[in-house]
N, C-alpha and C positions, 0 to 999 in steps of 0.2 A: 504494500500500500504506500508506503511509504518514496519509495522506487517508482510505483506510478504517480503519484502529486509531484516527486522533485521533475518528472518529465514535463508535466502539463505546464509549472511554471515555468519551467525553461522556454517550454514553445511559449508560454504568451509573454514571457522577457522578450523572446527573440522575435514575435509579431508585433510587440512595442516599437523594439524599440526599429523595427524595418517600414514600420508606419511612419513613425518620427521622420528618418530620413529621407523616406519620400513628399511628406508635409516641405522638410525643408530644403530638397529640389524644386517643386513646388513655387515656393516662394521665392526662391532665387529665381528661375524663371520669370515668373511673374514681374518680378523687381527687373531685370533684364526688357523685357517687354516694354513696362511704363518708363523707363529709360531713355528708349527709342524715342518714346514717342512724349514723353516731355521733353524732350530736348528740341524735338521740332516745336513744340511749342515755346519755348523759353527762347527759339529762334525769332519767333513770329514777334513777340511780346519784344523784344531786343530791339528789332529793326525799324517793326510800323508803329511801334509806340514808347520807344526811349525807354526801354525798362533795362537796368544794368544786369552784366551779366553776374551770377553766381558767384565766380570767383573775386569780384568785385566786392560786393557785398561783405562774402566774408576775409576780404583781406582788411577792409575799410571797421570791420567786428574784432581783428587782429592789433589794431594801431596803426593803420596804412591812412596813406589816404582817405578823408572822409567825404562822404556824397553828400548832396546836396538831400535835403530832408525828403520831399517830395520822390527823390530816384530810392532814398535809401529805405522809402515805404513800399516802396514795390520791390527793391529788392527782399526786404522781409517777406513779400507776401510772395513773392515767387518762390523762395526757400520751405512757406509754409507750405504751397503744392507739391511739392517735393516730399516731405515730411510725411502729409497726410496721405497723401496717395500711398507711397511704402508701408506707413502701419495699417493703412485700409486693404492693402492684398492679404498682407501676413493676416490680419483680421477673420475676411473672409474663407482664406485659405483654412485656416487653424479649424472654420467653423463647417466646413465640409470636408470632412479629412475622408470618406464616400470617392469623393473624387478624385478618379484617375489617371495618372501621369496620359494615358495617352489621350486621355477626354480633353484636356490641357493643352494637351499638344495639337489635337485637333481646331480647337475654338484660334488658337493662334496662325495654325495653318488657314482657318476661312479669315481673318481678319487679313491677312496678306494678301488673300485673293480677292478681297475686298478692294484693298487698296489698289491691283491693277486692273480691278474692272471697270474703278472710277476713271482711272487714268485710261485705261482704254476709249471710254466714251469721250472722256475729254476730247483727246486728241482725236477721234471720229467728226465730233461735231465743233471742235475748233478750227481743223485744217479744212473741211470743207464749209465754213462760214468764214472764214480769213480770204481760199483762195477765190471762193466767189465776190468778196469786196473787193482784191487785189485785180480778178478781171474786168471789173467792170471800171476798176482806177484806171489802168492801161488803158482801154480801149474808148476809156473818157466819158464813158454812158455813166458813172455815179453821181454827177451832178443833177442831168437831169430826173435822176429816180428820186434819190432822197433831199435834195436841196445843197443851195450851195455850203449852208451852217453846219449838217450833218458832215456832209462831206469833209468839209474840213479838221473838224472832231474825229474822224475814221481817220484820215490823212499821217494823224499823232498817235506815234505808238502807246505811248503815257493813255491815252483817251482808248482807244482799239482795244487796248489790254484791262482797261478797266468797264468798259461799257459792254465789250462783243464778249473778250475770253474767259472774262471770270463769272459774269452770269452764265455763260454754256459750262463751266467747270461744277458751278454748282447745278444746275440740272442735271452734269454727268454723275455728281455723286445721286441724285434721287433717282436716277435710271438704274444706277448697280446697284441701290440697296436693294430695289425689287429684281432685280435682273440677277439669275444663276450662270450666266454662260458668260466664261471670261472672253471669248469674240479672237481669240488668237486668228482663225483659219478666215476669218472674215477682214482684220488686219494684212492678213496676209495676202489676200484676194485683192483690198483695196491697194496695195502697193506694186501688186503688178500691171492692175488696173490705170493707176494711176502713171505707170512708166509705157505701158500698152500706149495711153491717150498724146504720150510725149511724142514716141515712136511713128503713129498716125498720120499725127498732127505738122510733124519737120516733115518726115519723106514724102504726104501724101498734098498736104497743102502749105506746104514751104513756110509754118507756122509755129514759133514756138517764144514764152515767155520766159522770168527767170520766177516767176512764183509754180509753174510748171514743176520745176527741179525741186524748188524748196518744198512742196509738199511731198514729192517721193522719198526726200531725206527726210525730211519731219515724221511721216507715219513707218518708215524704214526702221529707223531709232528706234521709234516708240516699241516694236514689233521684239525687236533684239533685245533691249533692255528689260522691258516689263515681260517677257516670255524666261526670262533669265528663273525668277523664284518656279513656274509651276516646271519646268523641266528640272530643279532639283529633285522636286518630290515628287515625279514619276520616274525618276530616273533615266530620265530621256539624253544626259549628258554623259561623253567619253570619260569614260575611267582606264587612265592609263597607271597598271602595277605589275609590281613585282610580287610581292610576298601578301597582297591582300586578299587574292579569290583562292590562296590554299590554307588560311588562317580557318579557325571555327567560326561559326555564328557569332559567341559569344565576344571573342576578341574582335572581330567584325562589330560588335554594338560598342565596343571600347572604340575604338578606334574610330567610329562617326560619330561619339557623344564624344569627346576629347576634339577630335578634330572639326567640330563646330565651334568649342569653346576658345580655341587655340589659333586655329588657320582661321573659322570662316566669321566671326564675329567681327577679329580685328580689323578683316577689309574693312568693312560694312561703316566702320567707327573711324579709320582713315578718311574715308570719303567723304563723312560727314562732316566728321574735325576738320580739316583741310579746305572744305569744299562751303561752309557754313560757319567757319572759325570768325570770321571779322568782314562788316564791309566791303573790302577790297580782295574776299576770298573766290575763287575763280568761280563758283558755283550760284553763290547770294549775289556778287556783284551786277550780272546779268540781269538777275527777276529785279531787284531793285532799280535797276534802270531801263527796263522794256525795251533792253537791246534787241536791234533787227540786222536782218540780212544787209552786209554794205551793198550788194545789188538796188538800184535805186527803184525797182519797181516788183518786188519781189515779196514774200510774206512777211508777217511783224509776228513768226511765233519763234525765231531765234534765240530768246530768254527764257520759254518754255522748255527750250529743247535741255538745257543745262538743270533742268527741272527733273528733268527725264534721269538724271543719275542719283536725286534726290529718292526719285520712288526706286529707284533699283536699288540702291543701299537699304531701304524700309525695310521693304519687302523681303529682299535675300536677309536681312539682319532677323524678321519676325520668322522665317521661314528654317534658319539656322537654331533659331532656340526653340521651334516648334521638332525640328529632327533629332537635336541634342533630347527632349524628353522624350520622344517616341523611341530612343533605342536606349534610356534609361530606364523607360516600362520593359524594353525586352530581357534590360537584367536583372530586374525586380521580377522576372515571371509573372507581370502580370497576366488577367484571364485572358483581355481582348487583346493583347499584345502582340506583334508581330514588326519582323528587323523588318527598317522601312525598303520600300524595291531601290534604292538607290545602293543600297549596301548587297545587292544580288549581282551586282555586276562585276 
């Protein structure tokens, strides 16, 4: 008897404490997650409304330099989002422990596909509402449609960008939350469609513009980049090894939960650092100033396009610590669990 109670507590020591650990992958996840994506907020708050950055604040809480009252309120209050959001997962987390690393991993993996459905639509209905303003510039017929006022207003990228492409960006996100199908093969149609119409258009009627080109490069991008996260997690991408397809399963789930925390996060946090770090960083400098094509008659979505590395970093970064938990469920055994198909190849 005795011999069987010291067993039973052993196994529920050992379901403790294999619970715990997975509670607090979990939450690391999740903190990874809201990361991502407060940072693109703390970007937002930074640029279009003078909110200082993070490290600012608390160097200025250190004895640094002190902010001005007014920045140094927002810095607190950006610090308290930060704050609250972190103990609001672990919160949550703690309060469904029910929930499973790969349930986790999934809700992350749609939130990324989320994110390039929006931007799919975007650049659907921006490139073709751009390149039809852009036709009708050239060929001198937008005056008389919309007036000389409008026209003028379209003419500024500053105005194009804030009138035409951000109210179609938001329609494209109320299109993907109802909309299930990320549009890849439809992207894809449209850009050869749209190099088909260039093709046409030169050899057949000796006709060709430069907003032409700039739309085949614009939704080209789009297609390469934002295609980038759903081909990890079908496994659609070259794996070139040596020692990986004669490894076990199990070192096989080491080896893509490690090498998502290791190899594929850092890109993801390069690109953004770098690319979103200041200002004058090659990424934000663009959108902030609704840079266009030097072509003087060609499309104004040029600052979108540096956009296009914004969602690829998102996406591949939610998409990496949606894999990192799915092949942590595989060595936790959990029930539903299964090595994702990218680790089959």
């Amino acid at each position: 008897m005795d011999s069987a109670s010291s067993l039973s507590d052993q196994q529920t020591s050992t379901a403790t404490r294999k619970s715990s650990s997975r509670n607090l992958i979990r939450i690391f996840a999740g903190i990874l997650v809201a990361t991502v994506l407060l940072y693109l907020l703390s970007r937002f708050l930074i640029y279009w409304h003078d909110w200082p950055p993070l490290i600012e604040t608390l160097h200025s809480f250190m004895g640094g330099e002190a902010l001005e009252s007014a920045r140094l309120y927002k810095g607190i209050a950006l610090l308290f989002i930060y704050i609250v959001t972190f103990v609001l997962i672990a919160f949550s987390i703690k309060r469904t422990p029910e929930n499973s690393l790969s349930s986790d991993a999934e809700r992350y993996k749609e939130l990324s596909y989320f994110i390039v459905r929006a931007a799919f639509w975007a650049v659907f209905f921006i490139g073709l509402a751009d390149a039809i303003i852009s036709f009708l510039r050239v060929e001198e017929i937008l005056i008389p449609i919309v007036g000389a006022e409008i026209a003028q207003i379209l003419d500024q990228s500053t105005q194009r960008g804030l009138y035409v492409h951000y109210p179609l960006l938001v329609l494209a996100i109320v299109v993907a939350w109802f909309s299930k199908s990320l549009g890849f093969y439809w992207l894809a149609f449209l850009v050869v469609l749209a190099e088909f119409t260039i093709v046409i258009t030169r050899f057949v009627f000796s006709y060709e513009q430069a907003f032409m080109g700039d739309l085949v490069r614009f939704w080209y991008a789009a297609f390469f980049l934002f295609a980038s996260a759903y081909t990890m997690v079908e496994g659609g991408h070259v794996r070139v090894d040596v020692l990986y397809a004669r490894v076990t399963n199990k070192k096989k789930a080491w080896v893509n939960a490690l090498g998502s925390l290791i190899l594929g996060l850092p890109v993801c946090w390069t690109i953004l650092h770098y690319g979103l770090g200041s200002r004058q960083s090659s990424l934000i400098a663009p959108i902030l100033s609704f840079e266009t094509s030097p072509s003087g008659y060609g499309m104004y979505v040029k600052y979108l396009m540096a956009a296009f590395l914004v969602v690829f970093a998102v996406s591949m970064a939610l998409i990496f610590i949606s894999y990192f938990l799915k092949n942590c469920a595989f060595l936790f055994k959990e029930a539903d669990a299964e090595l994702p198909s990218g680790g089959e190849h």
